[in-house]
N, C-alpha and C positions, 0 to 999 in steps of 0.2 A: 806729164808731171802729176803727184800724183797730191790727194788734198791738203794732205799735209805742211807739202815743200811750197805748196801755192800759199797757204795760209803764210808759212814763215815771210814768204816776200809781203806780205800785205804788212804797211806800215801801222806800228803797236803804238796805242797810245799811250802820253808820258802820263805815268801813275800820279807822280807831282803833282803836278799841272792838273789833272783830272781830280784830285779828292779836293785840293785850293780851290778851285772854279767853286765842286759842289759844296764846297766848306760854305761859300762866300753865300751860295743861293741858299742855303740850309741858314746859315744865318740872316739873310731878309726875309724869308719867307715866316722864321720866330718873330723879326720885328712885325711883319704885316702883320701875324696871327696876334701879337700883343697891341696894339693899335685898332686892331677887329676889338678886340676884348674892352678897349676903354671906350669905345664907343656906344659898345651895349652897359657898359659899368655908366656911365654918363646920362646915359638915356635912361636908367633904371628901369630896364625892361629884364634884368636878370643878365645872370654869367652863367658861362659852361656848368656843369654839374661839378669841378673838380677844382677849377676858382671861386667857386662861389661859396663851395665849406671851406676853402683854405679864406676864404675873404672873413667867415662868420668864425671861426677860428681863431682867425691873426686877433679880431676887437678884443675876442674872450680874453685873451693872453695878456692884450697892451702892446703886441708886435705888430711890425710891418709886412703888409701882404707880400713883399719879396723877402724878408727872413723868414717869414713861418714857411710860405711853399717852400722853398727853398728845404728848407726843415723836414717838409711832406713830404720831398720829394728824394729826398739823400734813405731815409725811410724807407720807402718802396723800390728805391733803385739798389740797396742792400739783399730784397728778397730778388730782384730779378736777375742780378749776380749771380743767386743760389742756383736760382731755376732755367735759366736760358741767358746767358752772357752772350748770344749769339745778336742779340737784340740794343746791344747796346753799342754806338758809338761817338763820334766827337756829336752829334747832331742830338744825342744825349743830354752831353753832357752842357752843350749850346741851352738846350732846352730849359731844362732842370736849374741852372743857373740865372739866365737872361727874363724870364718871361714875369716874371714877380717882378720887378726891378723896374723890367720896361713899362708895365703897366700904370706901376707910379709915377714912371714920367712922362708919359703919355697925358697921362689925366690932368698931370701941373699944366703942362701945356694946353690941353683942351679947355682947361678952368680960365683959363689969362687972355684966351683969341676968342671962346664963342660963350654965349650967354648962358648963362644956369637955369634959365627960365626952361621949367618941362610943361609943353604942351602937346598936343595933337600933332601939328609938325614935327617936333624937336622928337618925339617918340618914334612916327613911321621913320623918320628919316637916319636917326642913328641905330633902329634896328634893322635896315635893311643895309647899310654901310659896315655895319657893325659884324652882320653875317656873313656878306660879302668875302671882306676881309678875309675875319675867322677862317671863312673855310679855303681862298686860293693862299691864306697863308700854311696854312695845317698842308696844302696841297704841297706847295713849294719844299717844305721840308722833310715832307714825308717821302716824297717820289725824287730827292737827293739821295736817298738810300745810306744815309752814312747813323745811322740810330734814331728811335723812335724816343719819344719823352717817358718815363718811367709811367706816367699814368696809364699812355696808348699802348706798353707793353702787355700789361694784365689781361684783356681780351683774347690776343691772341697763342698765349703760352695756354690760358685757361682752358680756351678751344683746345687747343692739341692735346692736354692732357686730359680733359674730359671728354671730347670726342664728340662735343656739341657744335652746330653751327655758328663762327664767328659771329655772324651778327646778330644771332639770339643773344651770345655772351656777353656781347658791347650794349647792347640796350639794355640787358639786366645790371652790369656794372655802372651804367649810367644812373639808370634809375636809382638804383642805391646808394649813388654818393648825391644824388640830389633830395632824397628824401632826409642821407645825413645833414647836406647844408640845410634845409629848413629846418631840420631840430638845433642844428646850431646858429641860426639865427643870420644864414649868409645870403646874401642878395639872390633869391629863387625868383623867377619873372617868368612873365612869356618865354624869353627868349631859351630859358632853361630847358623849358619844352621843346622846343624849334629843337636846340643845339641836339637834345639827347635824341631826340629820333627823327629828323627829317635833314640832319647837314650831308649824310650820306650822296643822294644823287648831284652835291652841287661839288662837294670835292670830288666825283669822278668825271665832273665835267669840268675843274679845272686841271684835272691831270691828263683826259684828254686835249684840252684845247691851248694846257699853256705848259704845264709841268716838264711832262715829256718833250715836247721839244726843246725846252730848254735843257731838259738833259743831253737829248739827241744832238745839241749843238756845243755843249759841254766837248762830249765824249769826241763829235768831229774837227774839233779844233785842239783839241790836244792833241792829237794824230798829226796833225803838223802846224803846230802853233808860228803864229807870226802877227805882226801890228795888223796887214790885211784883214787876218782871217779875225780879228775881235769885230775890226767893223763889216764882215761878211757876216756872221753869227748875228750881229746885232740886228741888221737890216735882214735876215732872215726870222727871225722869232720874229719880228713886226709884221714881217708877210703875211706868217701862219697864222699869226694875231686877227689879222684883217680878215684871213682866208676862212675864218669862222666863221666871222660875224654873216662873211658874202657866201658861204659854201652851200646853204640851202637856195640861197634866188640860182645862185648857178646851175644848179643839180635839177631845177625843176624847169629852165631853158633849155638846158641839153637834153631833158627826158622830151620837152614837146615836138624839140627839133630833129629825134632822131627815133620817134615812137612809133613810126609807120614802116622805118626799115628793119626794128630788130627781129630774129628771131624768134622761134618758141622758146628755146634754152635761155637768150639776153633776154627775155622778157621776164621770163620766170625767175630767174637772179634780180634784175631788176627793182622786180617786187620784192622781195628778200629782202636785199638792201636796203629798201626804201622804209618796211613796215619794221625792219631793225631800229633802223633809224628815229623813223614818227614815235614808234613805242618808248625809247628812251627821252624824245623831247616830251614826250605826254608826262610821262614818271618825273621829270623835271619842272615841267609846267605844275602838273598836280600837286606839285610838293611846294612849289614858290606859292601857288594861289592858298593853300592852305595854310599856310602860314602869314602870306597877308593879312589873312581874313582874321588868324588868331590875334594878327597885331594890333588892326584895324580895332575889332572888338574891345581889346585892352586900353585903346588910347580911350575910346568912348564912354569905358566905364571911368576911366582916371578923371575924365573930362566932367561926366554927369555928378563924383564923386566930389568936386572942385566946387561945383556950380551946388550944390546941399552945403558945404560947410563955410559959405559965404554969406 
């Protein structure tokens, strides 16, 4: 049989079914990523570089930060039409629609259940919730594959037609919409800094640890959809969920329990694996501690700042 006719018999997943599924995950993953957002809006430790001048923006005008983005964003989704229409889909237009809108109500809500009082607590705690969020939300709809938000297209079309490194692109475009929200008077904070150059290794460790397989169980369950396989999928992404958290104690039992048998080739892979590994949680760690430290710093000056004008 040759690979072909083997392929044909493998059961095709239902397209339906499979863009529904990622419609639905591309759509919580914008709610999580706008819920991220109100949490760092709330905290006043700053907004992304690209809410945060549509924020300083909307006051200028007398509009609502989900008409003016909204506004920004119809805008910039006009030139990306011209330039790469390949970039756009429902998760687009999910995007560009939903995320101003959500943040307004997110905040009604956060203003009505938890206290307005900003201190020391109230600062670490909704910028690390805040970021959290942001980024396995940005993760969740990004790694649906079904369109990127017109702002996250600019970096990448940039790159390809300038022939520069992606993410030199993405941190120069960052930086300059956030140098524009400060001349425009938009909420700039710590967190501004955080978002424009360190959310990088946390969204690759939500697309490693949680994105993907939800796609992965997307893609397997439309192949043969049935009531079963929602609660198979479901009780699978929890596993994987877990399997994170436990996959280094595990890795580091199996290496003491079987260290004496391997040979020179499994040992040398081994290592591989393993300094793959540590190097990406260091880049991870290094980048969570460095930002604590900027928070940390921030809450203390707000604090010392409080404690003079009383």
């Amino acid at each position: 049989m040759t690979n072909i006719e083997s392929t044909k018999d493998q059961p095709q997943p239902n397209k339906v079914i499979s863009v529904t599924l990622k419609t639905l995950m591309s759509f919580f993953g914008i709610a999580i990523l706008s819920l991220g957002t109100t949490f760092l809006r709330e905290g006043q430790v700053g907004l992304d570089p690209f809410t945060a001048l549509n924020t300083g923006m909307a006051n200028k005008f007398g509009l609502s930060l989900g008409t003016y983005q909204l506004a920004a964003n119809v805008v910039i989704f006009v030139f990306i039409v011209l330039l790469d229409r390949k970039k756009i889909g429902i998760g687009t237009v999910l995007n560009m629609v939903l995320v101003g809108y959500e943040i307004q109500w997110f905040s009604a809500i956060y203003k009505s259940i938890l206290p307005s009082t900003v201190n020391l607590f109230t600062i670490l705690a909704d910028a690390i919730i805040g970021l959290l969020l942001f980024t396995l939300g940005a993760s969740l709809y990004m790694t649906a594959d079904l369109g990127v938000a017109p702002y996250d297209a600019i970096a990448p079309i940039a790159s390809d037609r300038l022939h520069i490194q992606y993410r030199i692109v993405r941190i120069v475009q960052d930086v300059l919409f956030m140098l524009a929200a400060l001349f425009a008077g938009g909420p700039v904070g710590i967190a501004t800094i955080i978002v424009a150059f360190f959310t990088g290794p946390l969204i690759t460790y939500w697309n490693t640890h949680v994105s993907q397989h939800a796609v992965t169980s997307i893609d397997r369950f439309s192949t043969q959809p049935s009531f079963k396989g929602v609660g198979t999928e479901i009780v699978e992404l929890g596993r994987v969920s877990y399997g994170a958290v436990s996959h280094a104690y595990k890795m580091t039992v199996h290496t003491q329990q079987r260290l004496s048998g391997y040979s020179n080739a499994e040992l040398a892979g081994r290592l591989n694996v393993t300094k793959k590994n540590l190097d990406n949680a260091k880049q991870i760690y290094d980048n969570m501690s460095a930002q604590y430290e900027m928070l940390k710093n921030e809450a203390k000056r707000r604090h010392d700042n409080n404690d003079e004008t009383k």
